[in-house]
C-alpha positions as CSV (number, residue, x, y, z in Angstrom):
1,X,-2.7,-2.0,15.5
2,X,-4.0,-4.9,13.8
3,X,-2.1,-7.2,11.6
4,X,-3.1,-6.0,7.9
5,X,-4.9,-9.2,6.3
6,X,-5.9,-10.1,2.6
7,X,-9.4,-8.9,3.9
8,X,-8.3,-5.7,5.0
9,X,-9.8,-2.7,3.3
10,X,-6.8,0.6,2.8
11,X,-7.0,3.4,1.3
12,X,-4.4,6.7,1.4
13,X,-4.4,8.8,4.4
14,X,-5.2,12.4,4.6
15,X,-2.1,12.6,6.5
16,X,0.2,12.9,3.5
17,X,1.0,14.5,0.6
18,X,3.0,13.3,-2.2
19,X,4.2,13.7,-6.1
20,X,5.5,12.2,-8.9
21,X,9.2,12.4,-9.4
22,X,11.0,11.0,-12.2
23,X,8.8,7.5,-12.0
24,X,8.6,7.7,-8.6
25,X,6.9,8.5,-5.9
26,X,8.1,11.1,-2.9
27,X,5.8,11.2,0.2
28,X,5.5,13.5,3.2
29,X,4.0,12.1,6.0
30,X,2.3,15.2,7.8
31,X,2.2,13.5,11.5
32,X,6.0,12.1,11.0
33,X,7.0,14.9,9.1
34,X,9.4,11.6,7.2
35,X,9.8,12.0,3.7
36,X,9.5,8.4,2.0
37,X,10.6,7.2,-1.3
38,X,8.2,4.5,-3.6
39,X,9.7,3.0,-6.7
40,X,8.9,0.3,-8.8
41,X,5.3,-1.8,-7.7
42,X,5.4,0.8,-4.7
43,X,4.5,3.1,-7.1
44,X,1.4,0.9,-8.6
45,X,0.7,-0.3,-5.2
46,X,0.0,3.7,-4.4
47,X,-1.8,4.3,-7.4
48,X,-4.4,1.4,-6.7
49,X,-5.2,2.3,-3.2
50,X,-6.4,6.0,-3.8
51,X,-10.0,4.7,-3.2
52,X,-10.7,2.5,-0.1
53,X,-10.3,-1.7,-1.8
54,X,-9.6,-4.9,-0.3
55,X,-6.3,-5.8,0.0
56,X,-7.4,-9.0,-2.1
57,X,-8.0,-6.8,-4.9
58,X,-4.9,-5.0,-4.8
59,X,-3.1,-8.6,-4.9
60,X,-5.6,-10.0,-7.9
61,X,-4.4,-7.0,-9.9
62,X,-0.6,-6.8,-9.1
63,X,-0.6,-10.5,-10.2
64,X,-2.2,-10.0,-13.5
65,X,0.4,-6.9,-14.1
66,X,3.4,-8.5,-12.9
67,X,5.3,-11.9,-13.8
68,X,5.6,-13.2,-9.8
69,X,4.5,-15.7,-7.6
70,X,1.4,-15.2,-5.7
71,X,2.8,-16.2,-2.6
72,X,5.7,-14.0,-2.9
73,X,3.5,-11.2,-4.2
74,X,0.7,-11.7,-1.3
75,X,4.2,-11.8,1.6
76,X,5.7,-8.7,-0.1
77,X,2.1,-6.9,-0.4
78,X,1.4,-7.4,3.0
79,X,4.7,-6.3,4.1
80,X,4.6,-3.6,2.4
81,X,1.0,-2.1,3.7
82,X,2.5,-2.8,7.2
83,X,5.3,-0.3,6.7
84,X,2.7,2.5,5.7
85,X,0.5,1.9,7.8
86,X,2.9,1.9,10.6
87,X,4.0,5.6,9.0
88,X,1.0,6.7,8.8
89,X,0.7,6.8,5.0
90,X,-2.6,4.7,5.2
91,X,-5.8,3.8,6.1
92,X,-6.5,0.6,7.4
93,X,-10.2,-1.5,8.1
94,X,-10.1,-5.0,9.2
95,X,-11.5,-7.8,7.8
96,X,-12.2,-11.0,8.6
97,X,-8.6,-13.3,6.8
98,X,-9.9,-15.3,4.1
């Protein structure tokens, strides 16, 4: 699998389901059968990436919404999208890095 980049388009997989539970966010991965737990900006994070968008977007609106630093933000982001992806949770098109 390719490394997930600021050019990266994701998007939810069809692979999952999931619901809100007391402000956060309980998914079942269908092809892991995991359960997984988002809390916090995982939860925001999830809600932005319903439709397909770049993973630059995603960062340029976490940074307007939270009081961090954008290379801490852009590190954690990317991180983050890794771990889904590698459950299965998402979608993933490469881009070129910017």
């Amino acid at each position: 699998m390719s490394k997930i980049s600021r050019a990266s388009t994701v998007w939810r997989s069809p692979e999952q389901v999931f619901t809100h539970l007391d402000g956060e966010i309980v998914i079942l991965g269908l092809q892991s059968e995991a359960y997984f737990g988002l809390k916090g900006a995982g939860v925001r994070i999830w809600e932005l990436i319903q439709e397909p968008i770049t993973v630059q977007a995603v960062l340029e609106k976490l940074l307007e919404e939270y009081e961090v630093e954008r290379e801490r933000c852009e590190r954690d982001l990317l991180a983050f999208l890794d771990r889904l992806a590698d459950a299965g949770l998402i979608e993933v098109r490469d881009g070129q890095a910017t």
